[in-house]
C-alpha positions in Angstrom: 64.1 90.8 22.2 60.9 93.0 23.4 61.4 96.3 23.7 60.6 97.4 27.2 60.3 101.5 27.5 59.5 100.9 31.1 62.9 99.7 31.9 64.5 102.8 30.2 62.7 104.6 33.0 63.8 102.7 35.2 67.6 103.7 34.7 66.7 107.1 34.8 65.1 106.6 37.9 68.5 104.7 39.1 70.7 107.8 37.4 69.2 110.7 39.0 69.7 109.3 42.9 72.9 108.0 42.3 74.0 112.2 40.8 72.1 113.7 43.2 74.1 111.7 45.8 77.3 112.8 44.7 76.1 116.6 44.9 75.7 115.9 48.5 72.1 116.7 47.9 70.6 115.7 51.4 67.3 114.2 50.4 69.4 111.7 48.8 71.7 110.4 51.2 71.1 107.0 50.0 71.5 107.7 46.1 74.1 105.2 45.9 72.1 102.4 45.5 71.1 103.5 42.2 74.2 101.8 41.3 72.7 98.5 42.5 69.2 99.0 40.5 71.8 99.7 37.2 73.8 95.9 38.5 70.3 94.1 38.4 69.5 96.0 35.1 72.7 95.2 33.3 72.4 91.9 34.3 69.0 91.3 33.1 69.8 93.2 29.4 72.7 91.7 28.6 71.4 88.0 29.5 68.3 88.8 27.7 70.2 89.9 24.6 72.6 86.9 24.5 69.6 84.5 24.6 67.4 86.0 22.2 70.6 86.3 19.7 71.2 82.2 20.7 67.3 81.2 19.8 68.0 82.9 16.6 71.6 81.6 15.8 73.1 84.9 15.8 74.9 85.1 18.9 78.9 85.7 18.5 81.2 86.5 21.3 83.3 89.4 18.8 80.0 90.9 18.1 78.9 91.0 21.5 82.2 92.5 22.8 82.5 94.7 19.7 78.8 96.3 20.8 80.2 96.3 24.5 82.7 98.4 22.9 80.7 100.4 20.6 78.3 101.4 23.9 80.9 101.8 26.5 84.1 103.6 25.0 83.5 106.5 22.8 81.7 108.2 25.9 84.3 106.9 27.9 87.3 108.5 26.4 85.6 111.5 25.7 84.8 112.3 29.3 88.5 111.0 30.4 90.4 113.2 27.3 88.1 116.2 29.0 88.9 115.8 32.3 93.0 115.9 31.2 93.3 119.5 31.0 91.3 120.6 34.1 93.2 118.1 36.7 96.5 119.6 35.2 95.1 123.5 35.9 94.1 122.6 38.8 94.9 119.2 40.9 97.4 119.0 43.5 100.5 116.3 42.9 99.1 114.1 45.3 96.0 114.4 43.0 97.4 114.5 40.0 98.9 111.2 40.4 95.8 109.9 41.4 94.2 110.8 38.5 97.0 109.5 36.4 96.5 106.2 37.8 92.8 106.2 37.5 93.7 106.8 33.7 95.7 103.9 33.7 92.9 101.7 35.5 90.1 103.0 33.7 91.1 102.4 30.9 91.8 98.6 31.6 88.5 98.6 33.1 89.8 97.9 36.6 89.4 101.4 38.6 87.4 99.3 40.8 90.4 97.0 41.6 92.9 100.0 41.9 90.4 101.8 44.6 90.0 98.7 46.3 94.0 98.9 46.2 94.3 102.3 47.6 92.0 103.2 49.5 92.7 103.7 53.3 94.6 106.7 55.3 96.8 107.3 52.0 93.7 107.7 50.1 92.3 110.8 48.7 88.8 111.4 49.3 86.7 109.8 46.5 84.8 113.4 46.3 87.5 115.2 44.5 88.5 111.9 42.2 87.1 112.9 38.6 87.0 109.2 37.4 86.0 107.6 40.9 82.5 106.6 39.6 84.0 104.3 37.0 84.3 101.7 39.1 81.7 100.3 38.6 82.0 100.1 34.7 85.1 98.5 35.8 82.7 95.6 37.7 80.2 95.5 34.6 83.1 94.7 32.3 84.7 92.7 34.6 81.5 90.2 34.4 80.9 90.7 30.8 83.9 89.5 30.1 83.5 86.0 31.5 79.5 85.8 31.6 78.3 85.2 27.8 80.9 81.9 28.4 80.0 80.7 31.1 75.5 81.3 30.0 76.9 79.2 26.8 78.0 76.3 28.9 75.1 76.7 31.5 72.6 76.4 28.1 73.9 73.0 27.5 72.1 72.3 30.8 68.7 70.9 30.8 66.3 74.3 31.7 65.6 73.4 35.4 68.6 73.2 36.3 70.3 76.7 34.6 68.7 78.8 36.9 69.6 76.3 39.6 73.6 77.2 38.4 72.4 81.0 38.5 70.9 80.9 41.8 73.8 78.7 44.0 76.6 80.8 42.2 74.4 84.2 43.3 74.4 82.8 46.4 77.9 82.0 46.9 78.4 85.7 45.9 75.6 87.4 48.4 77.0 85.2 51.4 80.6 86.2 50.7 79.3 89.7 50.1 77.7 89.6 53.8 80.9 88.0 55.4 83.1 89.9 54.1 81.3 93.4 54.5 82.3 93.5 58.5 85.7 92.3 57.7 86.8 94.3 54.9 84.3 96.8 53.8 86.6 98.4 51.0 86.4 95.2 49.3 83.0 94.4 49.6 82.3 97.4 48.1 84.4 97.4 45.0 85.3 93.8 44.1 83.3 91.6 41.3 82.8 88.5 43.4 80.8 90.4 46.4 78.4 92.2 43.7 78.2 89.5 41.3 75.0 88.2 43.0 73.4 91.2 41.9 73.9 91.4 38.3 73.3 87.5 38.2 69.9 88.4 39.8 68.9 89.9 36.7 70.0 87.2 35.2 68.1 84.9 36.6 65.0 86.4 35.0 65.3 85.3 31.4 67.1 82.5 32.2 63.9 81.7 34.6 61.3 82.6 32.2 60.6 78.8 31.2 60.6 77.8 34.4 59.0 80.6 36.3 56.3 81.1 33.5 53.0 81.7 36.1 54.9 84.4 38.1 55.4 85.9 34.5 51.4 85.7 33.8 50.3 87.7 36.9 47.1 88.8 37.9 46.3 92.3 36.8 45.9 92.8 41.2 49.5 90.7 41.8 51.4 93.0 39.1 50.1 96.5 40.6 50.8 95.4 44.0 54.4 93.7 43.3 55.4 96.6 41.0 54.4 99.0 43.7 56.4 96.7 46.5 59.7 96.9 43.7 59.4 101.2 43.4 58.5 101.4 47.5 61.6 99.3 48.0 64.1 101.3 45.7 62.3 104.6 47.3 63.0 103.4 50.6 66.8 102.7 49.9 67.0 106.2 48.3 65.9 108.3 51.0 66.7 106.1 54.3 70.0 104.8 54.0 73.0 106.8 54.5 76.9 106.5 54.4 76.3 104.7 57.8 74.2 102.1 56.3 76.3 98.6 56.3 77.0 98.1 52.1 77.0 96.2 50.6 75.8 93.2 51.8 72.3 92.4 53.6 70.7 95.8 53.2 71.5 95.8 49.2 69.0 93.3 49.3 66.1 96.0 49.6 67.1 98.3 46.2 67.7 95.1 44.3 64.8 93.0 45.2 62.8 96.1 44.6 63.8 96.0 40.6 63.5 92.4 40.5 59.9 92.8 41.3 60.0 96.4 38.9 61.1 93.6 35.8 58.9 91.0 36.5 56.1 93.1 37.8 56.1 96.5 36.2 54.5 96.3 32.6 53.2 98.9 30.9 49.7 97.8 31.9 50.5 99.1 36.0 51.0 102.1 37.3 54.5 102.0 37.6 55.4 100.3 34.1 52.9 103.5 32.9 54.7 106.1 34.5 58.3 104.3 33.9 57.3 104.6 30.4 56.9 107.9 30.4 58.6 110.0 27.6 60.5 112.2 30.0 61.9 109.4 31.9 62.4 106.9 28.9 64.9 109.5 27.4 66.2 110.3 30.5 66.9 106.9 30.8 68.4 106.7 27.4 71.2 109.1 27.6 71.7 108.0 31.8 74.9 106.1 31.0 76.1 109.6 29.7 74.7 111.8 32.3 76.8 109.1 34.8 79.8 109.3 33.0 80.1 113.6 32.6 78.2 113.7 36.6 81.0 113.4 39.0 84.0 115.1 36.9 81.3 118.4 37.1 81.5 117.8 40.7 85.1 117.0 41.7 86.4 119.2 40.2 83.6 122.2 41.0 84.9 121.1 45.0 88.9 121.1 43.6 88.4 124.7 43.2 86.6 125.5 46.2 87.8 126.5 49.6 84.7 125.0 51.2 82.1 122.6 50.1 80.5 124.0 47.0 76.9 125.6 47.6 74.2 123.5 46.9 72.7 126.0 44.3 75.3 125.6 42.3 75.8 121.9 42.9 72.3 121.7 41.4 72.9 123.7 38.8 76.0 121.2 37.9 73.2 118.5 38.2 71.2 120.0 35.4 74.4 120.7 33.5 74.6 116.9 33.7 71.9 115.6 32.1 72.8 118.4 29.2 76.1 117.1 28.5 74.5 114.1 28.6 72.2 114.6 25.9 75.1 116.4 23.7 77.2 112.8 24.2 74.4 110.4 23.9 73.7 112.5 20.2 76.8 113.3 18.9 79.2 110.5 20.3 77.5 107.4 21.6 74.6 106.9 18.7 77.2 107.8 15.9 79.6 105.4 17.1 76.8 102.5 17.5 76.0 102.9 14.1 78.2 100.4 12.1 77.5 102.0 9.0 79.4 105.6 10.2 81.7 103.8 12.4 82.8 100.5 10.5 84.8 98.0 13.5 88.2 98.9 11.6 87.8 102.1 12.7 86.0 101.6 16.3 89.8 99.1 16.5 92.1 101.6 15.6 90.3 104.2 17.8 90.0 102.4 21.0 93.8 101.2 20.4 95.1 104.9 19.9 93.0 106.6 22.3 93.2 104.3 24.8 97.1 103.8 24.8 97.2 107.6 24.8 95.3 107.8 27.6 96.9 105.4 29.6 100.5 106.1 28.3 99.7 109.9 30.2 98.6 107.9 33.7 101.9 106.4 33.2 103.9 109.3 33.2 101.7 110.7 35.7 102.1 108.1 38.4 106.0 108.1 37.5 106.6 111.6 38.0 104.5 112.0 41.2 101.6 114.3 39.9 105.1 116.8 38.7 105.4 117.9 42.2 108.3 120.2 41.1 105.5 122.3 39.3 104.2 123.7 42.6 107.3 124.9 44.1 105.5 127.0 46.8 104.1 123.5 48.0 107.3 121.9 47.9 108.7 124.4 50.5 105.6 125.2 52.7 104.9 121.3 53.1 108.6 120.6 53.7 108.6 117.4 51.4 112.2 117.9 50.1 112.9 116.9 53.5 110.4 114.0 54.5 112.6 111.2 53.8 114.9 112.9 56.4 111.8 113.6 58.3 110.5 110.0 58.7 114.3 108.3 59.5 114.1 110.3 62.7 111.2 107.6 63.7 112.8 104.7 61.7 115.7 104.7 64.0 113.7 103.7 66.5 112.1 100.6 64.7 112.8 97.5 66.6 115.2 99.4 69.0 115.7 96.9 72.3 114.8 99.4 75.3 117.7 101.1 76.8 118.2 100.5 80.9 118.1 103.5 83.4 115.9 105.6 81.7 112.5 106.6 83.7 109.9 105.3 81.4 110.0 102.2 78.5 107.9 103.8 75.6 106.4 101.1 72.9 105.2 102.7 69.5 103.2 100.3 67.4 101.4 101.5 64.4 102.3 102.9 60.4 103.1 106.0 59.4 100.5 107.5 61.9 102.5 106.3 64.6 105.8 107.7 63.1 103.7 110.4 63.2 103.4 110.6 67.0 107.1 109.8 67.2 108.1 113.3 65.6 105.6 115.1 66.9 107.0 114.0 70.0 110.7 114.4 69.8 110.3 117.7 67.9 108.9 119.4 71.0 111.8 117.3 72.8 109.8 114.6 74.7 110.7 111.3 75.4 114.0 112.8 76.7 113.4 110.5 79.7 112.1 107.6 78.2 113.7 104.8 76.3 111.4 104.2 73.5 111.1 101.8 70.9 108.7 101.4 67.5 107.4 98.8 66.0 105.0 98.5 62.6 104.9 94.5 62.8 101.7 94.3 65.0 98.8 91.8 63.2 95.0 92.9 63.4 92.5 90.7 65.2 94.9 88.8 66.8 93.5 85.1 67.6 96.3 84.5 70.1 99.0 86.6 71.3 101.7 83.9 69.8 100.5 85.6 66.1 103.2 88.4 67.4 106.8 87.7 66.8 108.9 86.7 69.9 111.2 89.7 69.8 108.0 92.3 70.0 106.2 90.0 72.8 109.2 90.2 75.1 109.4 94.2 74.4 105.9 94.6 75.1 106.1 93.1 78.3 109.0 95.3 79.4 107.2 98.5 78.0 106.0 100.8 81.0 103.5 102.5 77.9 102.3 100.3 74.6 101.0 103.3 72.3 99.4 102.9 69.2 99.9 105.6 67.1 96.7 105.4 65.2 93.1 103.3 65.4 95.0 100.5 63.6 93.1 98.0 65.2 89.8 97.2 64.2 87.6 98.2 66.1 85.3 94.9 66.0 88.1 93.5 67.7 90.1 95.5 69.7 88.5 94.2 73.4 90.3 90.8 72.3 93.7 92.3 70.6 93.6 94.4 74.0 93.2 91.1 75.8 96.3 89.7 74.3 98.1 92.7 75.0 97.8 92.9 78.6 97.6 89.2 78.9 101.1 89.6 77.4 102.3 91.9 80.1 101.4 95.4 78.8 100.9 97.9 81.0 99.5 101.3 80.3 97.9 101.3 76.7 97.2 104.4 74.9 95.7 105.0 71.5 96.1 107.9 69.8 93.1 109.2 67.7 92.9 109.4 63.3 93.9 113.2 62.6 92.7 114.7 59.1 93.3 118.2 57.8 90.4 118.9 55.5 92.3 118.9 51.9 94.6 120.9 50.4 94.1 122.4 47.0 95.4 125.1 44.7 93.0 127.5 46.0 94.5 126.7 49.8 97.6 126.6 48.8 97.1 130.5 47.2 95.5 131.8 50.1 97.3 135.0 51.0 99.2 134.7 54.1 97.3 137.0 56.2 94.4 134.4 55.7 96.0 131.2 56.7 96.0 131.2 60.2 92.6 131.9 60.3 91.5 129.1 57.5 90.1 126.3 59.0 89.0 122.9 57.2 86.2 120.4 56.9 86.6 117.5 58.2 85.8 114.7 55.6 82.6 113.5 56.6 83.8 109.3 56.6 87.0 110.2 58.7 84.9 112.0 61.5 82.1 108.5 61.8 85.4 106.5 61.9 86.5 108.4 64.8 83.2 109.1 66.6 82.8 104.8 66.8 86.2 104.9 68.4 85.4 107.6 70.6 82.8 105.9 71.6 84.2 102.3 72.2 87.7 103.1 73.7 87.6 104.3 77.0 88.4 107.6 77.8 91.6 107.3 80.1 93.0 104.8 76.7 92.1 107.2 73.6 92.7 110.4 72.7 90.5 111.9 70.7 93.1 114.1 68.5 90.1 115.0 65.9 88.7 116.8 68.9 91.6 118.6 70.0 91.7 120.3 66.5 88.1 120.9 66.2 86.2 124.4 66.9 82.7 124.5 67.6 81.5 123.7 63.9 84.0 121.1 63.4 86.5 122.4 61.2 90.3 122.4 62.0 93.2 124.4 61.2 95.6 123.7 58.0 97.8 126.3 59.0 100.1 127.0 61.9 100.3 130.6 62.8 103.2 131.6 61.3 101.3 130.5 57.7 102.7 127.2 57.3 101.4 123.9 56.3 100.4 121.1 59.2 100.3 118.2 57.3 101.3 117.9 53.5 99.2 115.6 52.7 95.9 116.5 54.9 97.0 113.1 57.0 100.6 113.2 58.0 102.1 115.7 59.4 105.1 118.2 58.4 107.8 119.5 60.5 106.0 122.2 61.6 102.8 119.9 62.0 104.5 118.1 64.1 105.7 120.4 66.8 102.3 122.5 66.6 100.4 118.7 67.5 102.5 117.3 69.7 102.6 120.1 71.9 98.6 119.5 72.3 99.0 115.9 72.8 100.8 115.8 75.0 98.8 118.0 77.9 96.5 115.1 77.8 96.6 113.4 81.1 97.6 109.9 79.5 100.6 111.7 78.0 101.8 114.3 80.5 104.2 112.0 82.4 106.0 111.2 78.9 106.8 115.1 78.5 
């Protein structure tokens, strides 16, 4: 296979975005699509590889996983045995079992698949996850694990038609990427079969080559110009889109077209193959799976320690650390362990098998022990959890409740945990005391009809005076119809009750002195405050109540404390005893509340 330095470059140029990103570096507020550029890369490298070892008869499936192996795990398990120590000194439990299970997952190459799992209002924000960027290593494996058998089959193929089998199963995999993206973003994002268009689209170049031979023997004018178009493109998706940005789906077109035209366009004879191929950026580019790896544990854990957002001097002086540690890894871990000679596949075996059970066997104990909650015993009390299973049966004994006659009001809860939420926040500041209430959490999303909701919940929400939701549950794409339904049913007064998030809670919080809590106030994460602005603005003001607002000062940050020093919500979602009778006394002066008090 020909060496192409340019393509080196190329990943460094796909590296550096995607860890300036995660610095929260604002220039790069679209940094994540370097991601993509390293899908279309991967895809293009490895199918290259495989058909230049089958022209020459050399092509094995153990070697090929064995050099999978040889690239991707010493690095690996060095960065995850290094980040072992640091989340135990100074992770929260709720953390710390996170991590554990990102162990577990990342090890089995499926942290893509267990974020996809987990993600959601019990979710920790990915910013203080050490391992969060393995994900996708988890969908590169994932694909090199079934592509080198299904290219074998597809070579039986006359040529013509193997890149026809490329392109229709890309296509299958870009059009369930854009359906699915509006539906259910978290998988779109994560999952294999919405990005495996991308890594197929590098594919498609080698496999093409035969048959796409004069687009490979451009004109010296047509490769500047196409080059330039693929670097403009990836530029563009770098600097102009943002966390708000729809991905993945029709806008990851942009980044990845723009490296298509970089591999078929950019050779060293343009400007942007020359300056691809520069030194600087071909060894950047040659220790960037190392610089991606050591990146975001630098990060999380810089923010784990911090009561506020880490300064951006230091953040870029974590960047730079970065690439060093990179350089150190790519030297002393990833080239020894490539060598066969120094590392025979014996060894690399027993290794992988011993390291890899270790660090899995630890995510184990981790997830099964709760992070070792009973090692932060100041937590334990402050946030009350001894007593949440109590705590929560106070709304659970409301679940499915028929509605009691002669009260004043009929009072219809429907949500999760957000909504049992709004249930103690409520009856610890003794309201409802009037009012025969009743909860449900049996209420479908996107309702096509109203006869999707079982019979016993229809007839109560047509006797209910109030139907709250206790949290945005519905989507918000389709909560004009699901409203429909409602009130078509018979519901009266509906009332939803904004998202509510606490900043985060971590050793440092937890420490602060108690002359200092009352006056801390947290940042809002960043995806929890868009959520509720689109609510904000598509519910109607007399229906939601915007509870992020209620908390908020004038630079957005709320309270973690109560004034007597103690903890609002345990888990910087739900609420403790004592977060519950500090909120509900402010919902409940809103005017679609006040008659319920």
């Amino acid at each position: 296979m020909q060496v192409r330095r340019e393509i080196d470059g190329l990943r460094a140029a796909a590296v550096m975005p995607v860890v300036c990103f995660h610095a929260g570096l604002p220039p790069f507020r679209g940094g994540f699509v370097g991601v993509d550029v390293f899908f279309v890369v991967s895809g293009y490298l490895i199918t290259s590889i495989i058909l230049a070892e089958c022209e020459a008869g050399s092509f094995s499936l153990m070697g090929f996983y064995e050099r999978r192996a040889r690239r991707i795990l010493p690095a690996l398990f060095a960065v995850m045995l290094a980040c072992v120590p640091f989340s135990w000194l100074w992770m929260m439990p709720e953390e710390y079992k996170s991590f554990g299970q990102s162990l577990v997952a990342t090890t089995a190459f499926s942290n893509n698949v267990l974020l996809w799992l987990t993600s959601g209002y019990f979710s920790l924000a990915n910013e203080f996850k050490p391992l969060v960027h393995t994900w996708s290593l988890g969908v590169e494996e994932q694909f090199y694990l079934v592509f080198p058998v299904f290219l074998l089959g597809l070579l039986r193929l006359p040529p013509n038609w193997r890149g026809c089998g490329l392109m229709l199963i890309g296509a299958g995999s870009f059009a369930l990427s854009v359906w699915l993206g509006p539906r259910d973003p978290i998988a779109s994002f994560f999952l294999l079969p919405t990005r495996l268009w991308e890594l197929l689209l590098g594919a498609c170049v080698p496999v093409c080559r035969t048959a796409l031979d004069p687009i490979f023997r451009p004109s010296a004018a047509t490769a500047q110009v196409g080059s330039l178009c693929g670097l403009f493109l990836i530029a563009y998706a770098v600097l102009q889109f943002d966390a708000g940005t729809p991905y993945p789906g029709v806008y990851t077109l942009v980044p990845t077209l723009g490296t298509l035209l970089i591999l078929l366009y950019g050779t060293p004879e343009t400007y942007v193959g020359h300056l691809l191929a520069h030194r600087w950026l071909v060894g950047l580019g040659l220790i960037s799976y190392s610089v991606y790896l050591w990146h975001q544990p630098l990060f999380a854990f810089a923010r784990l320690v911090s009561l506020d957002e880490p300064h951006p001097t230091l953040m870029l002086a974590l960047v730079a650390a970065s690439v060093v540690l990179g350089a150190v890894s790519w030297r002393f871990i990833e080239q020894p362990f490539r060598d066969r000679r120094r590392v025979v596949s014996a060894r690399l075996t027993a290794a992988a098998v011993i390291t890899g059970g270790a660090l899995a066997s630890m995510g184990l104990v981790l997830h099964v022990n709760g992070g070792f909650l009973r090692s932060w015993p100041e937590y334990v009390i402050a946030a009350g959890r001894d007593l949440n299973a109590a705590y929560n049966d106070a709304a659970f004994a409301y679940k499915d409740r028929p509605f009691e006659d002669g009260k004043h009001h009929k009072v219809l809860v429907l949500g999760n945990s957000f909504a049992r939420d709004f249930i103690n926040a409520a009856l610890a500041n003794g309201y409802f005391s009037d009012s025969a209430l009743s909860y449900s959490d049996d209420v479908p999303m996107c309702l096509h009809s109203a006869d999707q909701i079982a019979l016993g919940l229809r007839k109560r929400i047509q006797q209910a005076d109030y139907v709250i939701f206790g949290s945005p549950t519905i989507a918000l794409s389709c909560w004009r119809t699901d409203f429909a339904h409602l009130q078509a049913l018979g519901a009266k007064s509906l009332i939803v009750i904004g998202t509510k998030n606490f900043g985060r809670n971590n050793n440092a919080i937890v420490r602060l002195p108690a002359k200092q809590r009352f006056g801390y106030r947290a940042r809002v994460l960043e995806e929890v405050w868009l959520d509720n602005k689109e609510f904000a603005a598509a519910l109607p003001s007399h229906i939601f109540i915007d509870v992020l607002a209620l908390l908020a000062d004038e630079n957005g940050r709320v309270p973690v404390f109560t004034e007597d020093g103690r903890f609002i919500s345990p888990d910087t979602k739900h609420l403790t005893r004592d977060g519950a009778l500090f909120l509900g006394k402010l919902l409940f002066e809103q005017p679609p509340l006040q008659s319920l008090k």
